[in-house]
Structures are given as C-alpha cells and as structure tokens.
N, C-alpha and C positions, 0 to 999 in steps of 0.2 A: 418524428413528423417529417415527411418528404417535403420536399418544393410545390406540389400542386397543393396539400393537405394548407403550405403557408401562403400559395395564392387565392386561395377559396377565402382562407379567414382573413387576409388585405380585403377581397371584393367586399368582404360582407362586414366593412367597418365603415363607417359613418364618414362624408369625405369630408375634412375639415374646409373652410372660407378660402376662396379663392386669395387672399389677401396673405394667408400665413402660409400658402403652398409657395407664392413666389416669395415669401419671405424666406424661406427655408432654401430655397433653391439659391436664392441670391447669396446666402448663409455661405452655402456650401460649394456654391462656385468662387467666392472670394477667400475660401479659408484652402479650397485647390490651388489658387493662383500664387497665394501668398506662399504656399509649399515649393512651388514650382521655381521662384522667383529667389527664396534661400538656397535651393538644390543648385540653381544654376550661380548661384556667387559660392556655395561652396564648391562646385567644380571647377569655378576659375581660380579659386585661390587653392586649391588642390593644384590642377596645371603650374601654379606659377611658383608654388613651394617646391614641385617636383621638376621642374624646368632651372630652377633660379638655386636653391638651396644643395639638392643633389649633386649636382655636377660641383660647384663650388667647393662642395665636404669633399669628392672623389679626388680632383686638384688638390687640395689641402691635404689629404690623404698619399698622394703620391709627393707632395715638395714644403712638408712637416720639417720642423727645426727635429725633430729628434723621433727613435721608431714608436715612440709612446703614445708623439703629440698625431704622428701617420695614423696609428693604430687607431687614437681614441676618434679623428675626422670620418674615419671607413668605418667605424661604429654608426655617427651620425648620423654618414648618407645612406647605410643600410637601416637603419633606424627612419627615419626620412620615407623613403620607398616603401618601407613595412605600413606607416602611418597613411599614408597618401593609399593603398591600396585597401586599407581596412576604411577606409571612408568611400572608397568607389564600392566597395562591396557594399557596403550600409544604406550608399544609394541606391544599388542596384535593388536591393531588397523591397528598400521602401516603393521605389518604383512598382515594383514584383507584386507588390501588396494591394496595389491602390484599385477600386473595384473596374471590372469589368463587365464584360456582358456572359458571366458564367451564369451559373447556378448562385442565389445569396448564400447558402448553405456552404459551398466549397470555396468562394469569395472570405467568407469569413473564419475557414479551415485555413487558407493560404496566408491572411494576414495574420492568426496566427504562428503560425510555423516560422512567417518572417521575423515575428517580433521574439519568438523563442530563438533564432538564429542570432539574430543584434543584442539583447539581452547577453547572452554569451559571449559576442564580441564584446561588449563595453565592461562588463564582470574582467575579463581577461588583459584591458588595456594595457594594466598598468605589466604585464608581461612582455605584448608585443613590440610595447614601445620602449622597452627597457635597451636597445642598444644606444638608443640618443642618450638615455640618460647617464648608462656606462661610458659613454665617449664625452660626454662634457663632464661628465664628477673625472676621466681621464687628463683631461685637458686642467681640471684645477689641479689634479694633484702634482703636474708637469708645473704649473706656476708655483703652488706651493714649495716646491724643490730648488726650481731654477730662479724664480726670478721674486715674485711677491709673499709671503709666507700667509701675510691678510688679504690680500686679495687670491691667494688659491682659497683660503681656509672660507672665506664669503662667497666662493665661486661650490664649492663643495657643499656648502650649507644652503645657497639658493638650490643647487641642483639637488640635492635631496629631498628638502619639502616640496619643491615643485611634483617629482616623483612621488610623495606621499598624499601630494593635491589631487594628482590626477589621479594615484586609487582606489583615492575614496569617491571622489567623481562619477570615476568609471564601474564603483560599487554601488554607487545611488542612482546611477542611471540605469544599469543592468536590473537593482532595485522596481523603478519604476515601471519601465519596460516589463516584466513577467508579471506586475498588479495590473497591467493594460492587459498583457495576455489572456492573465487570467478572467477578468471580466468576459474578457470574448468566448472564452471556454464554458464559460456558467450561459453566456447567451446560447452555444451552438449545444449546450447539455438540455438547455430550456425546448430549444428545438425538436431535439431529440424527444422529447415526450409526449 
C-alpha cells in the first residue's frame, strides 16, 4: 500500500467528534512534552557526570596510591565517557525517530531502525560499560590487599551485582525495545498489503 492508497482510505473514514480529536491531540502533545522534559534532565545529568566525575577519575588516575589503584580510576573515566556517549547516541536516535513531515510509511521505517539501533545498544550494556565496573571491582581488590579485607570483599560484591543488575536490565530493555520494534514492523507489513 503506497502513501496516496493510505490517504484515500483516512479520507474515506468516518471523522470522529470534534471532542476526541482534541482529546487526542492534547494526548499527544503532552506525552511529547513530557519526553522532551526527561531528554533534557537526562542531558544535564549527562553534562555534569561527564563534566564532574570524568576528570576527577583522570586526576585520580594520574595521583593513585598505587599503579592499580591509577589503573582501575582510568578504567572509570573511560568507563564514564563510554556511558555518557551511549546515552547521547540514544538521544539522538530517539530524537532521529520522532515524526516529521515525511512520508508515515518511511516515518515508521526510521522509528524502526532507531529502536532496532538502541535495542542493541541496551542488549550490549553490560559490555560497554564494563570498564567502570573493572575499575571499581580494581579499586576493592586494592583495599582488599592494602587496607580493609571486608570492606574490599563488600566493595567487590556490591560491584559485581551491580554489573549483573545492569545486564539483565540492559537485556529487558533491549527485550522491550525490539517487542516495540516489532509491532511497528507488523504495522508497516499491514501497509504493505
């Protein structure tokens, strides 16, 4: 089904009550805004993890008690950077996604593809973000040694389930993400008929 075949059959549907068009509208203007309103608090706490936390790890990283404790900081803030840029990517996508004045047909091809792109990114988290987590399970094993044996061994245990939190996280979200895909695919296959 082309674009003109899907404006012919809009024209020739029945217009619903003036009353549930702007309900609809008001719907979808307020669940845009509400979108718009997390995007920009997630990029301010993006800026300020990456502003605030990055350079502090690279410091840490250059005047460490020992080349371990250097070692596992320069994990973090590369760790840090890596996270902070898979969420401007994520924005950018969603951004990438959100309709325009195309075609609905290629509108709903592109939301696609975004959500098959971020699917992938959140499936992969628990990868990309693995130097934070090598640099702080680094930093317990450095107390474990030096200084606390329970508090590395509690520092190594929090930092491992948390790694295990975020995989699976990042597996139920990836999850979710390609059942949205997929809907839109069964909608742009419907099309196609």
């Amino acid at each position: 089904m082309d674009d003109e075949a899907l404006r012919e059959a809009w024209r020739n549907q029945p217009l619903p009550p003036q009353e549930e068009l702007l309900a609809t509208a008001e719907a979808i203007l307020r669940t845009d805004a509400a979108a718009r309103v997390k995007e920009h608090r997630i990029r301010v706490v993006s800026w300020v993890v990456l502003g605030v936390l990055c350079p502090l790890s690279v410091w840490f990283s250059a005047h460490g008690v020992t080349p371990l404790v250097r070692a596992a900081y320069a994990l973090v803030a590369v760790g840090i950077a890596i996270s902070v840029t898979a969420e401007w990517l994520t924005l950018a996508w969603t951004h990438q996604a959100r309709a325009g004045a195309g075609a609905s047909r290629s509108q709903l091809a592109t939301t696609a593809a975004s959500l098959a792109r971020q699917a992938s990114l959140f499936r992969s988290g628990a990868l990309w973000a693995s130097p934070i987590y090598v640099g702080v399970g680094l930093i317990g094993l450095w107390m474990f040694q030096a200084r606390s044996r329970i508090g590395g061994a509690g520092l190594l245990l929090v930092t491992g389930a948390a790694w295990l939190v975020s995989a699976v996280g990042g597996l139920a979200k990836g999850r979710a993400l390609d059942a949205q895909r997929l809907r839109l695919q069964d909608v742009l296959a419907d099309l196609d008929r």
